[in-house]
C-alpha positions in Angstrom: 0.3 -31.1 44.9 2.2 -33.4 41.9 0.3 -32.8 38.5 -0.9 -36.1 36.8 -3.0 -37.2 34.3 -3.1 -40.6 34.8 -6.3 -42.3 35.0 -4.8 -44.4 37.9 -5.0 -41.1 40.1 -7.3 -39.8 42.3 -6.9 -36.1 40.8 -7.9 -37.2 37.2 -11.5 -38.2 36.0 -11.2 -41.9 35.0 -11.0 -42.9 31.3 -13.5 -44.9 30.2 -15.6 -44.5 26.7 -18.1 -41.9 26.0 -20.9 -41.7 23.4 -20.7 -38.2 24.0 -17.4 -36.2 23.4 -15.8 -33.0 25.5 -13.2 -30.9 23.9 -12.6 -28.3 26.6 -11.3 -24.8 25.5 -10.3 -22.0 28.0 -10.2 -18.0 26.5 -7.4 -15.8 27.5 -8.3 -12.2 26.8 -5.3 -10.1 25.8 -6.2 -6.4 25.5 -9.3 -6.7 27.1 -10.8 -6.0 30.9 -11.7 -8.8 33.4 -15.4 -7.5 32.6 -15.1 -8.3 28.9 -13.9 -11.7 30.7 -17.6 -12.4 32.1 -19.8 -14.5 29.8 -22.4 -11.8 29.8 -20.7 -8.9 28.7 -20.3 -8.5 24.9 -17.1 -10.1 24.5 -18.2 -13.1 26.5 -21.5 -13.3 24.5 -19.0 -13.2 21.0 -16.6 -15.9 23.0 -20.1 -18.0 23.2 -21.0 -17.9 19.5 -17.7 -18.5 17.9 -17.9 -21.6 20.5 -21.1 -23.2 19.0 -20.5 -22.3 15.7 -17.1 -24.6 16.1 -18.9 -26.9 17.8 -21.6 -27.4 15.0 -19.0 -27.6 12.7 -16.8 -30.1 14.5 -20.1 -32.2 14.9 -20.8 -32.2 11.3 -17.2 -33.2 9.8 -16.2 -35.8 13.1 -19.7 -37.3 12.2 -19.7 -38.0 16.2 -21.5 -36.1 19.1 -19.0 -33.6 20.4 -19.3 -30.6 23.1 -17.0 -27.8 22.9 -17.1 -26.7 26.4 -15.5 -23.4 27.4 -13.6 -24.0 30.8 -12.9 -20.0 31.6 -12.7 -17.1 30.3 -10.0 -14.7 31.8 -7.3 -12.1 31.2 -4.1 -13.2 31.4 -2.1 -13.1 34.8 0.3 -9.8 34.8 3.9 -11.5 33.9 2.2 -13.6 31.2 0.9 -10.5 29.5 3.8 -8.5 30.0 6.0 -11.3 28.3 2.8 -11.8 25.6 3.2 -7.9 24.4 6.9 -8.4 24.4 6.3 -9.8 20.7 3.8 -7.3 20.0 4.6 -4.4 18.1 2.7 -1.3 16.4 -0.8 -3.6 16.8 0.8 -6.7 15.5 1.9 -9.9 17.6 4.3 -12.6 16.1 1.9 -15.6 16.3 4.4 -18.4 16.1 6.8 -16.7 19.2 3.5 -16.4 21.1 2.4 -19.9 20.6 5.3 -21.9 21.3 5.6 -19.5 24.8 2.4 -20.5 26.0 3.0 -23.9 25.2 6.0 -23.5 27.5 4.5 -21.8 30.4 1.7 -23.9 31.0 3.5 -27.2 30.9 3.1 -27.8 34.5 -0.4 -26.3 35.0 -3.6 -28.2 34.6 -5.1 -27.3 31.3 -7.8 -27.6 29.3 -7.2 -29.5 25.7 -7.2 -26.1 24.2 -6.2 -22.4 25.3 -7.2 -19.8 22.8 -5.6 -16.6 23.7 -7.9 -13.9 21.7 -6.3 -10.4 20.8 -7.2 -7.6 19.0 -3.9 -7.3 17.2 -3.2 -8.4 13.8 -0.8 -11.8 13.6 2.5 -12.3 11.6 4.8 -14.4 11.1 8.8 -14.3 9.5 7.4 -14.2 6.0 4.6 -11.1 6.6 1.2 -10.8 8.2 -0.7 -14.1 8.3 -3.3 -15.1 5.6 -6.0 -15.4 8.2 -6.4 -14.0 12.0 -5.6 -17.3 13.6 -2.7 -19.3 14.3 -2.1 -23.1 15.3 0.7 -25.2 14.9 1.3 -27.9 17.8 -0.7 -31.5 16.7 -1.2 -32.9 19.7 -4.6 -32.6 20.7 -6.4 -35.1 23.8 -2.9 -35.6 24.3 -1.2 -32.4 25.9 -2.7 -28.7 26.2 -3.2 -27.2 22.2 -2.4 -23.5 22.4 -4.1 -21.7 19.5 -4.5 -18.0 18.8 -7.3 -16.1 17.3 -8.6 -12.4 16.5 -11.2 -10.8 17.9 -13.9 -10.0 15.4 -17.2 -8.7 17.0 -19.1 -8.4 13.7 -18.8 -12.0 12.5 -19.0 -14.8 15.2 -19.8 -17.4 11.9 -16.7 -16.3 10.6 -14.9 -16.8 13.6 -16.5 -19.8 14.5 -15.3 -21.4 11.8 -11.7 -19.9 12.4 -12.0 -22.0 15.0 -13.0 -25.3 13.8 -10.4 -25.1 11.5 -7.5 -23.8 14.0 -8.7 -27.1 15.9 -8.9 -29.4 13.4 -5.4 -28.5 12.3 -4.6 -29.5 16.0 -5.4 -33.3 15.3 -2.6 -35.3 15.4 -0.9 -35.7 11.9 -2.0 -39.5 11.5 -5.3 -38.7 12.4 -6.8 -39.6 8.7 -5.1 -43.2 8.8 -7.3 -43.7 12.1 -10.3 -45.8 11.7 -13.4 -44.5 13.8 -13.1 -46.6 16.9 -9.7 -45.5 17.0 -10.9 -42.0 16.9 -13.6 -42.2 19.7 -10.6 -43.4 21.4 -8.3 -40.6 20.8 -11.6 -37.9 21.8 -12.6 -39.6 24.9 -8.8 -38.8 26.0 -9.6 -34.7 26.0 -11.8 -33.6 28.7 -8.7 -34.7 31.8 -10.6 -33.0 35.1 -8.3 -32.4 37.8 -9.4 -31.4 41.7 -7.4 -32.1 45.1 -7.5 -35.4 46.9 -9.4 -33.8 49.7 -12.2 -32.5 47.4 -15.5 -33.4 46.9 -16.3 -35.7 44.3 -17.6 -33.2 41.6 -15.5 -30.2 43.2 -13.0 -30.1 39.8 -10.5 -27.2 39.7 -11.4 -24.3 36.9 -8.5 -24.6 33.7 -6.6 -23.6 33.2 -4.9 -23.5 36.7 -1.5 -21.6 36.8 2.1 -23.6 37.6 2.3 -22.0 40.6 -0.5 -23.4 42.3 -0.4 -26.7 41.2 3.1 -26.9 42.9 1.8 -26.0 46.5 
């Protein structure tokens, strides 16, 4: 199975422009159980809220229709969390170390735009604990997979929500206020890549992300 996102190839969903756009965002639970995973268990429903709240928000500033549409919600595969806790320490992770690993390890995998990897820990950074319990930094959003980090705060889904908002719109490419709006749409209706096998059914689209190791079988 070769990994593509080409909108020449059969295992991409062909580009074409849409009055309606999808940012797709997959949850990776660390220090959680896969039951908390489940969208109907108390984390899920928290996961759900922060989601809308972003996605109002997103709405409001892009001035366009968008959908924030969660792709999974899951607890990270065993060596990925093992390597993940390797920068944690005393209930604090280093954000930026984290970040810049999962951007590594997924680059082969099919992804959704965004991977949010939600902990309970507190994030730092070189210079002390973060101003705010989120971290994003790569600014290449619709164009490769975004990883983003957040906190989990059950009290406040608002709050979080618009953690989120703001961890994605710092994941806009850096010219993206010199674009005009058509040239925006265009950049949007690039997120929302669907990937299945040649052999599937047309709607039958693999759940993101998908891990490196199956893609290459």
């Amino acid at each position: 199975m070769r990994r593509t996102s080409t909108c020449s190839s059969m295992k991409c969903q062909i580009c074409q422009r849409y009055a309606t756009k999808t940012i797709t965002i997959g949850f990776l639970l660390e220090g959680f159980t896969n039951s908390d995973a489940k969208l109907d268990s108390e984390v899920g429903t928290w996961l759900t809220n922060v989601k809308s709240e972003a996605e109002a928000q997103l709405k409001k500033d892009l001035e366009m229709d968008v959908i924030l549409e969660i792709s999974d919600s899951k607890v990270p595969r065993y060596e990925l969390l093992r390597r993940i806790r390797t920068w944690s320490t005393g209930g604090q992770m280093h954000a930026d170390t984290v970040v810049d690993y999962m951007k590594r390890y997924f680059a082969n995998s099919y992804n959704p735009d965004i991977l949010c990897l939600v902990t309970k820990d507190t994030l730092y950074g070189d210079n002390g604990l973060n101003d705010e319990p989120g971290y994003s930094k790569h600014k290449d959003l619709c164009t490769d997979m975004v990883p983003i980090i957040m906190q989990y705060n059950l009290m406040d889904p608002q709050k979080s929500g618009n953690l989120l908002f703001s961890l994605i719109k710092r994941s806009f490419p850096s010219n993206w206020d010199s674009l005009n709006k058509d040239q925006r749409e265009q950049l949007l209706d690039s997120c929302n890549k669907q990937y299945k096998a040649s052999y599937a059914d047309y709607d039958d689209y693999y759940v993101l992300p998908l891990y490196k190791d199956y893609v290459e079988k």
